[in-house]
C-alpha positions as CSV (number, residue, x, y, z in Angstrom):
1,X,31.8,-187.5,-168.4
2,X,35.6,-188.8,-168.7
3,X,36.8,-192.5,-167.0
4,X,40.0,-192.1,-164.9
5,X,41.6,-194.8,-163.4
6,X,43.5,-194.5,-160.2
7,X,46.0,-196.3,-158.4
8,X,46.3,-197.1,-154.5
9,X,49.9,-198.3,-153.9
10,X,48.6,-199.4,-150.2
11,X,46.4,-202.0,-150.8
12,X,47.8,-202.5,-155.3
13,X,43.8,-201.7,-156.2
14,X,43.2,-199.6,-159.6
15,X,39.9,-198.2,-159.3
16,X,38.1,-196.8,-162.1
17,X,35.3,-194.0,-161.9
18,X,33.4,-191.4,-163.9
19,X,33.8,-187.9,-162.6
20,X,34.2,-184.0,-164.0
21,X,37.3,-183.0,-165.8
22,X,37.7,-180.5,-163.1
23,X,37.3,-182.6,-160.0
24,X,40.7,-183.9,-157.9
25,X,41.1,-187.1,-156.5
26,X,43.3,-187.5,-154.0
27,X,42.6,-190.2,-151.1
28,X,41.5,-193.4,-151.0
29,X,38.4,-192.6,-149.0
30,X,37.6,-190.0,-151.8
31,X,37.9,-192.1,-154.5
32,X,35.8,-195.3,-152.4
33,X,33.2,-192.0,-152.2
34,X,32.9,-191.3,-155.8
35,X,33.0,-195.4,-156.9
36,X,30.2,-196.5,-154.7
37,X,32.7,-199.0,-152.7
38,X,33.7,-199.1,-149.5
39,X,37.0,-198.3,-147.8
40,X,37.6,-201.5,-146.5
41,X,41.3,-202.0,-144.2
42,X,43.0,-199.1,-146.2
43,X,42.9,-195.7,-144.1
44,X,40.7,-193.3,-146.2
45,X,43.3,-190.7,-146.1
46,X,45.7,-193.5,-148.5
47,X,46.7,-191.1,-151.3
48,X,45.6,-192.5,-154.5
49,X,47.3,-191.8,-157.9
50,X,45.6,-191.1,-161.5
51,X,47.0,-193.3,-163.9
52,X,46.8,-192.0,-167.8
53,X,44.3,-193.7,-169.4
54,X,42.8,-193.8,-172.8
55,X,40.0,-190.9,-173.8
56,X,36.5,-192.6,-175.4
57,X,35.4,-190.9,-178.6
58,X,32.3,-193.1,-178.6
59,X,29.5,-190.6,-178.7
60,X,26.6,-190.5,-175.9
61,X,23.9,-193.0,-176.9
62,X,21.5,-191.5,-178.7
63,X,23.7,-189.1,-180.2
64,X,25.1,-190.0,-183.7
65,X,28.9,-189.6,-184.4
66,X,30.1,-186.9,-187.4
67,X,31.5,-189.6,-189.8
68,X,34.8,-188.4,-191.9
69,X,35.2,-189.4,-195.3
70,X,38.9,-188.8,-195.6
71,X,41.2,-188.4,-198.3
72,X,42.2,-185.0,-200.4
73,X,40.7,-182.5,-202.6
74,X,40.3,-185.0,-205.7
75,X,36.9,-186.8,-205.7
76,X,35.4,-184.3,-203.3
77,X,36.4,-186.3,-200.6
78,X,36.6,-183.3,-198.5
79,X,33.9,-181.8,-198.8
80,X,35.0,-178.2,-200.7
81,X,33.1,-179.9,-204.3
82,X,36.3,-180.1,-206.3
């Protein structure tokens, strides 16, 4: 499941939470909701805004990554047994 970071210009608080590709964030109270946190002083209905953030190619634990070996044709480096 992806990280996304969001942003509440209210109280200047980047949260950061683990939710589906296909889910919306778009409050304050939402995003307290999906972290586990509280709302606190800010009103839940604060809009909150997703800031980019970097994607993790680390694989699941337990799950080994493909390793690449690189390079062209010569050497069989790709693969193809040239």
């Amino acid at each position: 499941m992806p990280t996304y970071e969001y942003f509440c210009e209210t109280n200047a608080e980047t949260v950061e939470v683990l939710h589906s590709m296909n889910r919306t964030i778009k409050t304050w109270g939402e995003l307290c909701e999906c972290s586990g946190m509280t709302s606190g002083d800010t009103p839940v209905d604060t809009p909150v805004e997703k800031k980019l953030s970097a994607v993790s190619l680390l694989p699941k634990k337990g799950v080994p990554m493909e390793t690449s070996t690189g390079g062209g044709c010569c050497g069989g480096g790709c693969g193809c047994s040239h």
